[in-house]
NUGULUM-915111 format. One record per residue: x, y, z of N, C-alpha, C in turn; residue in one letter. Coordinates in steps of 0.2 Angstrom, whole numbers, plus 5000, padded with zeros to 4 digits. Layout:
N
XYZXYZXYZA/...
***
This chain:
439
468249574735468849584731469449594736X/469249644740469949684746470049614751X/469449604755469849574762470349494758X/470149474752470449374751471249404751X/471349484750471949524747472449524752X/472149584754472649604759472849564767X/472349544769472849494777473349444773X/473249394769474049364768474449394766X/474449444762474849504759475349544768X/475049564771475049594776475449544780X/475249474782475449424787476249404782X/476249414776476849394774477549444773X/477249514774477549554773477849574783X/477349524788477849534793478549514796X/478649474792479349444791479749484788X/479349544784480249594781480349644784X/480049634790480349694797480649654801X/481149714803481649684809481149684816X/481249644821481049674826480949714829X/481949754827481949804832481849874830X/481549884824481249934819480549924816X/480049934817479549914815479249954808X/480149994805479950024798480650034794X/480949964796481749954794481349934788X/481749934780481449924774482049874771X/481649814769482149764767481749744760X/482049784756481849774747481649724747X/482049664747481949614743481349564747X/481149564752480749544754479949574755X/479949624753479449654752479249634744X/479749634741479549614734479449524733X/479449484737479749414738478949424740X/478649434746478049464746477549464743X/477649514741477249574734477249524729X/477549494727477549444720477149374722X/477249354730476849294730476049324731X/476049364734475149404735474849404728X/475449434722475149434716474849394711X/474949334714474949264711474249264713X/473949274717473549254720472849304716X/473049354714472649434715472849424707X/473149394704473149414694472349394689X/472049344693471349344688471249414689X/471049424695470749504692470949544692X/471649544692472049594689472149594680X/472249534677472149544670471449534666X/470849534674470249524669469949634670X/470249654673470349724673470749764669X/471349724664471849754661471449734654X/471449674654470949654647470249704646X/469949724651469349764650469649834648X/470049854651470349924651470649944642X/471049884641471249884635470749874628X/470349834629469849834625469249884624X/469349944632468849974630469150054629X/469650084626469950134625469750194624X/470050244628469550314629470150374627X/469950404623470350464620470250514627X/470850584624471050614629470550664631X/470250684639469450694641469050664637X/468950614636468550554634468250514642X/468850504645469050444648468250444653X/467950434652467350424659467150344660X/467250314654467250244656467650214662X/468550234659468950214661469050234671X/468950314670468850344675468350334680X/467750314681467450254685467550204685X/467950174679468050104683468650114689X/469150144689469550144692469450174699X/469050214698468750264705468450194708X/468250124707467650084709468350054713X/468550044710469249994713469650024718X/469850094717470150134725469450134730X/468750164729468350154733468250094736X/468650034732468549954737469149934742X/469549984740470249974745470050014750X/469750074750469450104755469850194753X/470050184748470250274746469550304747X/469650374750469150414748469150454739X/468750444735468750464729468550534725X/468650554723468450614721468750604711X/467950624709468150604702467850674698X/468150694693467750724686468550804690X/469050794692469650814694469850854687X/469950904685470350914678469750874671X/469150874674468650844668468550794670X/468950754668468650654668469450634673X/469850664678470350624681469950634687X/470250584692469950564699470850574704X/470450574710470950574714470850544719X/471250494721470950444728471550454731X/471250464739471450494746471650424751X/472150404752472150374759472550404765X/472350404769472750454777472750404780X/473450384783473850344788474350364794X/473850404796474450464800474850474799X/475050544804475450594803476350564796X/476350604793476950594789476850604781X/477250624778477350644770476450624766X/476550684761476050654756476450614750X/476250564747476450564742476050554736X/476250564729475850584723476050494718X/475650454716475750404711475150434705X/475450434700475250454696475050404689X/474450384686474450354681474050404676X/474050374667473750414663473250364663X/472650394660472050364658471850354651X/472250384645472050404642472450364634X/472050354628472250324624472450354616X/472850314611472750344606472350334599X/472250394595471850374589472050344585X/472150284585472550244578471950174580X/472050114574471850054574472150014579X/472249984581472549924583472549864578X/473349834579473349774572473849714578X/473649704583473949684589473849584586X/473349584585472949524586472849494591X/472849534597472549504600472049484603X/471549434607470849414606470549464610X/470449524612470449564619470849644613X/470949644610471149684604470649744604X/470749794603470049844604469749874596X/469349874595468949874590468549964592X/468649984595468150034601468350104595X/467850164596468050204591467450264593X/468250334594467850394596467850464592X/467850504593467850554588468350574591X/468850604587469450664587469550694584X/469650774583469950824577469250814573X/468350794577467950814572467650754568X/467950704570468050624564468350574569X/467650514567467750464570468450424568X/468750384576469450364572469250294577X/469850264576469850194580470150224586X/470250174591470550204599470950154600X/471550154602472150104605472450094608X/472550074614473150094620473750064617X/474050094613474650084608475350124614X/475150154620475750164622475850144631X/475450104631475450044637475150084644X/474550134644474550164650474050094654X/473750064651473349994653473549964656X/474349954655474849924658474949954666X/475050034663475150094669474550094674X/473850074673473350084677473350014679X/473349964679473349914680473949894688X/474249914687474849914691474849964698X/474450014695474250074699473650054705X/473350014702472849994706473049934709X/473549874707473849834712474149864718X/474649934716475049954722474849974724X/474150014723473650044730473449984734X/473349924732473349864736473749854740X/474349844739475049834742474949874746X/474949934745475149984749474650004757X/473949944755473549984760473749894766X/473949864761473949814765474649814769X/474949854769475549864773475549944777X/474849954778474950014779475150014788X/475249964792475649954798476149964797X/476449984793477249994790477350034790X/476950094787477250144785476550214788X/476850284787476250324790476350384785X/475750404782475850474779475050474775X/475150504772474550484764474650474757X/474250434754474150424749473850464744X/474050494736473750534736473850494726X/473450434725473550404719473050444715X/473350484708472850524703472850464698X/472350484693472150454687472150514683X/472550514680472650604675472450594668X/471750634664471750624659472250664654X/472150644647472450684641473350684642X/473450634645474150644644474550634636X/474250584633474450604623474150684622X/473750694626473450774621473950824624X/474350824629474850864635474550904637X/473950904642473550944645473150914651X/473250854651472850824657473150844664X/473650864665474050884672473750944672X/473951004668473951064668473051084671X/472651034668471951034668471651014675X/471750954679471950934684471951014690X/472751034689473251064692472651144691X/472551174687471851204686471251204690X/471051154690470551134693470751114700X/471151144704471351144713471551084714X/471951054710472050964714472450994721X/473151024722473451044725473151064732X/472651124729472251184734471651134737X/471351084734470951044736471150984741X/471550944739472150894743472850874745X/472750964746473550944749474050934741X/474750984745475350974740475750924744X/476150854738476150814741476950834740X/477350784745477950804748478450744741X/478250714738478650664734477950664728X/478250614722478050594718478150544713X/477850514711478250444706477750414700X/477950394697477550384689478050334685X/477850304682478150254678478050254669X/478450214667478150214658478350124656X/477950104653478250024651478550034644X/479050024641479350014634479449944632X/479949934626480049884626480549834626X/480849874631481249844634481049774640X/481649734640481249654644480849694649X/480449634650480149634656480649604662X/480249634666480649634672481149664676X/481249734671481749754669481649844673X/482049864678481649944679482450004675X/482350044674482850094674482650164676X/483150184677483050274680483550294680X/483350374680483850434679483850484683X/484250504686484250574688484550644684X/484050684686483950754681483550744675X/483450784671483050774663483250714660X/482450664660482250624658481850624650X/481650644650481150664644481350724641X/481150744634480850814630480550844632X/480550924630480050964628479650954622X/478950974624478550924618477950984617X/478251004610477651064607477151034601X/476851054599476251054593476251084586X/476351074583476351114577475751104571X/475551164569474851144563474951214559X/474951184552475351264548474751244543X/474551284541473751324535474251324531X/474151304522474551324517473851324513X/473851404511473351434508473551424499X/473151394496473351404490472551414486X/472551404479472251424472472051344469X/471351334472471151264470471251264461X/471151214459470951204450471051114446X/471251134443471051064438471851044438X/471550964439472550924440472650944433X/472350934426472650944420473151004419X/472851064425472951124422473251154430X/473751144431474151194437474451254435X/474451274430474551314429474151394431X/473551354432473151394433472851384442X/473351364446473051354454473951384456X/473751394459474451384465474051314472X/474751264470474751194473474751194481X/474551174485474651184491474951124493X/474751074490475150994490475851024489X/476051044484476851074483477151084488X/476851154491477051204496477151174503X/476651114503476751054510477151004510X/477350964503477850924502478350964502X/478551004497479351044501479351054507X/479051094510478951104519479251044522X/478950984521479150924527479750904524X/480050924515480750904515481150954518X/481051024518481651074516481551064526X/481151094529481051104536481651044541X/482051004535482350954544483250984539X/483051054536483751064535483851104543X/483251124544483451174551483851114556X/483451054557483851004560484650994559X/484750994552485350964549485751014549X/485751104547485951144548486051194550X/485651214555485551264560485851264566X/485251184568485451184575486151144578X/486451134584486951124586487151044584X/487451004579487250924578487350894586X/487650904590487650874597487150884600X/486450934600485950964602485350904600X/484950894604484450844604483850904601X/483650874594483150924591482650864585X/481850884587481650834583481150874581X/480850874571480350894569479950844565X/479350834567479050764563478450794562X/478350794556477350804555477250744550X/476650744558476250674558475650664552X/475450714551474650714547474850754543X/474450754536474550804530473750804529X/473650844529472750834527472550874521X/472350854517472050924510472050864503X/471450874500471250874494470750804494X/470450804489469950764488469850694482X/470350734478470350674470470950684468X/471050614464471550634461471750704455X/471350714453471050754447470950834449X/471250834455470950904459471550924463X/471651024462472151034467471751064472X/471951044478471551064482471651144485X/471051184485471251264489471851264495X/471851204500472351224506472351144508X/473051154512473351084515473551114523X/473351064526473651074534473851004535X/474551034539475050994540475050994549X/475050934550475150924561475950894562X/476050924566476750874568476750904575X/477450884578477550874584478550904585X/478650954589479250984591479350964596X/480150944594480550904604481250934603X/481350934609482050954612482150974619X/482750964621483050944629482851044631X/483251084627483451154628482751204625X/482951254629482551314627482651374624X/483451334620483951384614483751344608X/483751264609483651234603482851244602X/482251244608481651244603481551324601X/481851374605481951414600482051434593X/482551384593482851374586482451334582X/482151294584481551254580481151294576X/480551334582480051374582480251434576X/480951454575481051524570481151484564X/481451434564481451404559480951374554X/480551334557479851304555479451374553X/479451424556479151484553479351524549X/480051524548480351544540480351494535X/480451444534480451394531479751394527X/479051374530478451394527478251464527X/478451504527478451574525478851564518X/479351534517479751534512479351524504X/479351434508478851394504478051414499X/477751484504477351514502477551574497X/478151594499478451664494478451614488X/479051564487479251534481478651524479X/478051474480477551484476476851544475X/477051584477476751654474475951654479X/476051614484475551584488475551664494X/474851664495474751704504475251664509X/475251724515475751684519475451624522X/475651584525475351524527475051534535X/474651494538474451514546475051444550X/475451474554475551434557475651424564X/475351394569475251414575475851324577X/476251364583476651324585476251344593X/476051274599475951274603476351244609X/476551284612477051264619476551194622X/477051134622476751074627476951064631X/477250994634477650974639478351014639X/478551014645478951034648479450954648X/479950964647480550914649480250894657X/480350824658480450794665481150794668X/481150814674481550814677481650784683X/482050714684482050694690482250714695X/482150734703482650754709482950704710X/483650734709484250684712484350674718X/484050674723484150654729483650574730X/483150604725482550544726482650494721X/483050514715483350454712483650414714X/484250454718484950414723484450374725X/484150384731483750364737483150304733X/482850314729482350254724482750224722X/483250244720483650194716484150134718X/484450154726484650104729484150064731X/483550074732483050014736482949984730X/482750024722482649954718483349924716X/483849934716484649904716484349844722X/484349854727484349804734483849754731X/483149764727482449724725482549704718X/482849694716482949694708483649654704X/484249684708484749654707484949704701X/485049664696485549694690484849694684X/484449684687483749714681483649774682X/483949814688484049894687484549924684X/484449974677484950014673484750084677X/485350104675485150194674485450194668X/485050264667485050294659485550344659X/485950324652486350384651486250454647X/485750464645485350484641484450504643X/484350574643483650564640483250534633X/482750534635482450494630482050534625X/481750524622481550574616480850604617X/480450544620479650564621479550604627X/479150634625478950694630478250674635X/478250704639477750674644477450734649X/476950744652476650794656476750794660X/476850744664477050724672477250804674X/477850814670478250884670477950954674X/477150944673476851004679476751004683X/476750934686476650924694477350934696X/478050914694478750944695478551034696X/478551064690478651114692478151144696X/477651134699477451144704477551134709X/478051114709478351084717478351034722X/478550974716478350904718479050874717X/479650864721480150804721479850744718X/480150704712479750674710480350614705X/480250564703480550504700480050464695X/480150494690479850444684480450404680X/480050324682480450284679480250224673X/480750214671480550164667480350084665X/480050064665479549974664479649944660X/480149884660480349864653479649804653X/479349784647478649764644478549694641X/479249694636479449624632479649554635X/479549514629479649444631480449454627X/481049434635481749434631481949404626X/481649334625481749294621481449324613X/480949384614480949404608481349464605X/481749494610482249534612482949504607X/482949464610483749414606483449414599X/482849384598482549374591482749444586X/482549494590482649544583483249574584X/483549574590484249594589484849534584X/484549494583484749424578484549434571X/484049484571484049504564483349494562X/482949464566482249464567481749504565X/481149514566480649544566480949624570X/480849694569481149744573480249744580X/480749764585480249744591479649834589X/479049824590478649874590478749904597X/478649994595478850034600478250074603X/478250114608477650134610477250174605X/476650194603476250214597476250164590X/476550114591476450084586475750024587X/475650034581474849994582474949914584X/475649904583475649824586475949814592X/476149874596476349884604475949834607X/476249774613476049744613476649724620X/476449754627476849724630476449644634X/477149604637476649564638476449564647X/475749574647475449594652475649564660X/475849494660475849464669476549504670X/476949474667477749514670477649584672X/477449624667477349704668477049724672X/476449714673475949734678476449724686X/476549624686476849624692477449654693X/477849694689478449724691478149794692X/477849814688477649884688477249904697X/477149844699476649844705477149844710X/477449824711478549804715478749864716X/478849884709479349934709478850004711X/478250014711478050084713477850044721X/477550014722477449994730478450034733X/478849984731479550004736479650084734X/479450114728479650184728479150234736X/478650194733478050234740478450204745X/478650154747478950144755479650174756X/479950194750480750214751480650274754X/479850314753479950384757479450394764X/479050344763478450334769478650284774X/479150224773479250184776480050154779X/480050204779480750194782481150274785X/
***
């Protein structure tokens, strides 16, 4: 699989060095390169994205996924280290003296159906929360591994170019926000070295071909929410004789985005969603208790304080007004906001400017979703997470024309299209590793 790869990869990429620098970096030919190698390497690159997608592993689930990929670093020549943080691996390459750097993918997938129609569509189905559910990659890390495993190609096949270590993770549980901290737990750092850079991508659905970055906070802070509403089961004819917990829950998720709407600051990025309502059995039945799951975000650590008091007086409220016990509700701290170094944004961002052209945005805004990356930053990793645009643009015009609205990442019909993505997402993290190791 390795040798048919990398010497024409290699023999093409010695045309993008000057003579007189044997690690002057010339974007656009690396990536001129890099795209013809990948023409060559896409069968098994989409007969490993198709495997990967089909066969979906919830968060520490991943052992499937997690050996396939240790199989594929151990065939470029990584040294492998697997079961990292439970089910993450972590593959080593040393290319003498100079910086470590950190690439980072997730391995991990979501509980929901798939309604893709794809033929390659996943059908696959594991237990979560106690109960069997379907498994999805509904937020494209498939794409993200996929890509991860090209650029450790690229990258080994150019390693006359550059000099330092490789340090590619496969991190579980990043939907559950716990796979880094778990990882980081388990000695990643103390066992391999802290690495001197970092980089991680996300595909959305935005066109393909397309990269963007930010420097400073990228992302949310991303908390948990599950609130107990303790009520007085009885007979639907007869409420009179229960205190409703259905009630107590349905006001909850109306009265609770007054804190949104009247609390917090309206310029302030502040989000309260519950995802799942769980309780009762018939229609004819009030059930004894409901639990409600959601998710809290926000940029500040004034606004999610403001969240957190609010969402706790609010269902306290809800419980007094119905003559109910106080409710249990645990709020759990997740992700941290991502933040990018601004020097290594500048610095990445002019190489993929130079590689790219005007398919590179930067973002004037963070984004909404939250992501775990954010551990390895705050333990002290310079780092640049950026963005993969995934879609076909012609289906882009379509719903901005009043079309079909395009599905977004977690929805069950997420569905980037795979050759573009992969081979940008292989480009753009290859030049991000050379803009610190190879030049």
């Amino acid at each position: 699989m390795t040798t048919h790869r990398l010497a024409p990869l290699a023999a093409a990429l010695a045309l993008s060095f000057s003579a007189g620098s044997a690690l002057a970096l010339d974007p656009p030919a690396i990536k001129a390169a890099v795209d013809e190698a990948f023409v060559a390497d896409y069968p098994h690159l989409k007969a490993l994205y198709e495997d990967i997608h089909s066969n979906p592993e919830l968060a520490m689930q991943e052992d499937r996924t997690a050996a396939k990929l240790a199989a594929e670093m151990r065939a470029l020549g990584f040294t492998v280290t697997e079961h990292v943080g439970k089910t993450g691996i972590v593959a080593i390459y040393h290319n003498g003296p100079g910086p470590m750097v950190l690439v980072r993918t997730e391995l991990d997938a979501l509980p929901m159906e798939e309604k893709t129609g794809l033929a390659y569509a996943s059908t696959a189905k594991q237990i979560w929360n106690g109960k069997e559910t379907f498994v999805d990659h509904s937020c494209g890390h498939d794409i993200h591994m996929t890509a991860w495993v090209e650029a450790a190609k690229d990258l080994i096949a150019l390693k006359d170019k550059w000099h330092g270590t490789l340090m590619f993770i496969g991190q579980p549980a990043e939907e559950a926000v716990g796979g880094a901290k778990a990882m980081l737990a388990d000695g990643l750092f103390q066992r391999f070295g802290k690495p001197d850079y970092g980089f991680a991508q996300h595909v959305s659905n935005a066109p393909y071909g397309t990269i963007s970055y930010k420097a400073g906070v990228i992302s949310s802070n991303s908390d948990s929410l599950d609130i107990h509403f303790i009520g007085r089961g009885g007979h639907g004819s007869m409420p009179s004789a229960t205190i409703d917990p259905i009630l107590m829950a349905s006001r909850f998720v109306v009265d609770v985005q007054s804190v949104i709407s009247r609390e917090k600051d309206a310029a302030a990025f502040g989000v309260i969603t519950i995802g799942a309502i769980q309780g009762g059995s018939a229609g004819n039945i009030i059930p004894s208790d409901v639990i409600l799951r959601g998710t809290i975000r926000s940029y500040s650590d004034e606004v999610r304080q403001k969240l957190w008091d609010g969402i706790q007086r609010t269902a306290k409220a809800e419980a007094l007004m119905a003559g109910a016990p106080a409710p249990e509700v645990m709020i759990a701290r997740g992700g941290e906001a991502v933040i990018n170094d601004d020097a290594l944004a500048a610095r990445t961002g002019a190489v993929f400017k130079a590689a790219f052209g005007d398919n590179v945005s930067v973002d004037t805004a963070p984004g909404a979703a939250s992501e775990d990356y954010s551990e390895f930053i705050m333990a002290g990793v310079p780092s640049l997470y950026f963005g993969l645009g995934g879609y076909d643009p012609a289906k882009i015009a379509q719903a901005k024309a009043g079309g079909p609205p395009l599905p977004v990442n977690h929805s069950p019909f997420f569905a980037p299209t795979p050759e573009p993505s992969i081979r940008t997402g292989a480009e753009a993290m290859t030049l991000a590793v050379m803009s610190v190791l190879g030049s």
